[in-house]
C-alpha positions as CSV (number, residue, x, y, z in Angstrom):
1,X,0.0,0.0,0.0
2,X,1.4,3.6,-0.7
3,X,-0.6,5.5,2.1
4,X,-0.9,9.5,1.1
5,X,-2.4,11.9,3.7
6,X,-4.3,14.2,2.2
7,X,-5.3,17.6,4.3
8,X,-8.1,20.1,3.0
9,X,-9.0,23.1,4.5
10,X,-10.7,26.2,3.6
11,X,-14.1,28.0,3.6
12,X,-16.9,25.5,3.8
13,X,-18.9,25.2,0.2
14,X,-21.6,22.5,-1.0
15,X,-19.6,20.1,-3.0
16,X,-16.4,19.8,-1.8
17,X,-15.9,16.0,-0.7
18,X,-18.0,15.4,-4.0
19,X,-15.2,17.5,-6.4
20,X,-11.9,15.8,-4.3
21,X,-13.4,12.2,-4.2
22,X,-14.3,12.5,-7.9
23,X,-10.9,13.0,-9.0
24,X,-9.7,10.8,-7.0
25,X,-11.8,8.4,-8.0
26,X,-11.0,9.2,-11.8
27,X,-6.8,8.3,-11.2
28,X,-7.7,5.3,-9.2
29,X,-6.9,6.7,-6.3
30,X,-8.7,4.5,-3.0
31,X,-10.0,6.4,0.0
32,X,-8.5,3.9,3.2
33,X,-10.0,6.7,5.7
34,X,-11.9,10.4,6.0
35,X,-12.3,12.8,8.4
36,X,-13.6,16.1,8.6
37,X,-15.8,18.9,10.6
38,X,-16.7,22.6,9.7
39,X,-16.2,24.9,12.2
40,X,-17.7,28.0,12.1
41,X,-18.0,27.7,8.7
42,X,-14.6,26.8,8.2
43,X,-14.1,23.2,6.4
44,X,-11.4,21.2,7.7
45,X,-10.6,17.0,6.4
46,X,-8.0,14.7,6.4
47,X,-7.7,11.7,4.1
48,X,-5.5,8.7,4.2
49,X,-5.7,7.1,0.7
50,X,-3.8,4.3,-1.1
51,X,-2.3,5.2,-4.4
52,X,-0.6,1.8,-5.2
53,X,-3.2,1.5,-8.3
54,X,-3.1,5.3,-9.2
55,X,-3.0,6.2,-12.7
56,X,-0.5,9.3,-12.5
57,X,2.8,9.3,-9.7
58,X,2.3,10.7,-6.8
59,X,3.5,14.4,-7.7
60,X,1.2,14.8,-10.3
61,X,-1.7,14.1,-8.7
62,X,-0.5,16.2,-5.4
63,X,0.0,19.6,-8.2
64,X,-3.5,18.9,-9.7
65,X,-5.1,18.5,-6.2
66,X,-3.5,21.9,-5.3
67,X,-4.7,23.5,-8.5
68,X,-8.4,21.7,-8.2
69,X,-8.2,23.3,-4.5
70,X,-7.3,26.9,-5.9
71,X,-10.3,26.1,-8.2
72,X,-12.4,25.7,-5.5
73,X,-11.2,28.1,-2.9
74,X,-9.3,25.3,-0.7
75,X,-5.6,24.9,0.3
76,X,-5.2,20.9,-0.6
77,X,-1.8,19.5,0.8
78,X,-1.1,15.8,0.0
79,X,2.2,14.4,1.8
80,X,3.3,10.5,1.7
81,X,2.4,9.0,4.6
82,X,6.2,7.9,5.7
83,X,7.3,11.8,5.8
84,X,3.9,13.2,7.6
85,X,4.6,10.9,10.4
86,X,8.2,11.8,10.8
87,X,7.1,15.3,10.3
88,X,5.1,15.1,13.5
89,X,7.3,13.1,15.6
90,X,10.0,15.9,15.9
């Protein structure tokens, strides 16, 4: 499994999970698990997907996710899973 943390935040809208799931749907890209709450309007999720299968590597679909979030009004991060828990062990 090649696990890919995925972090969304930004001003909530109707349609967001819809847009992010879609694409990644579209590069074969497997949701493992979601989370995610508005606060005070403000959307905030987190996804841990599996890109083993994915159609495109793993930089390309992190530079469209950050243009679809620009799109959209969103900052979308994605970071390998390996670095984002090293990240946030120090």
């Amino acid at each position: 499994m090649n696990k890919v943390v995925i972090t969304v935040v930004g001003k909530d809208t109707v349609g967001i999970l819809a847009k992010i799931c879609s694409y990644l749907a579209e590069n074969d890209v497997n949701v493992c698990d979601i989370a995610q709450t508005i606060v005070q309007g403000y959307f905030n999720m987190m996804m841990i997907v599996d890109t083993e299968k994915a159609t495109k590597p793993f930089a390309k679909l992190g530079s469209e996710l950050t243009k679809l979030g620009v799109g959209i009004g969103l900052h979308i991060r994605c970071q390998k899973a390996e670095i984002f828990e090293k990240m946030h062990r120090i």
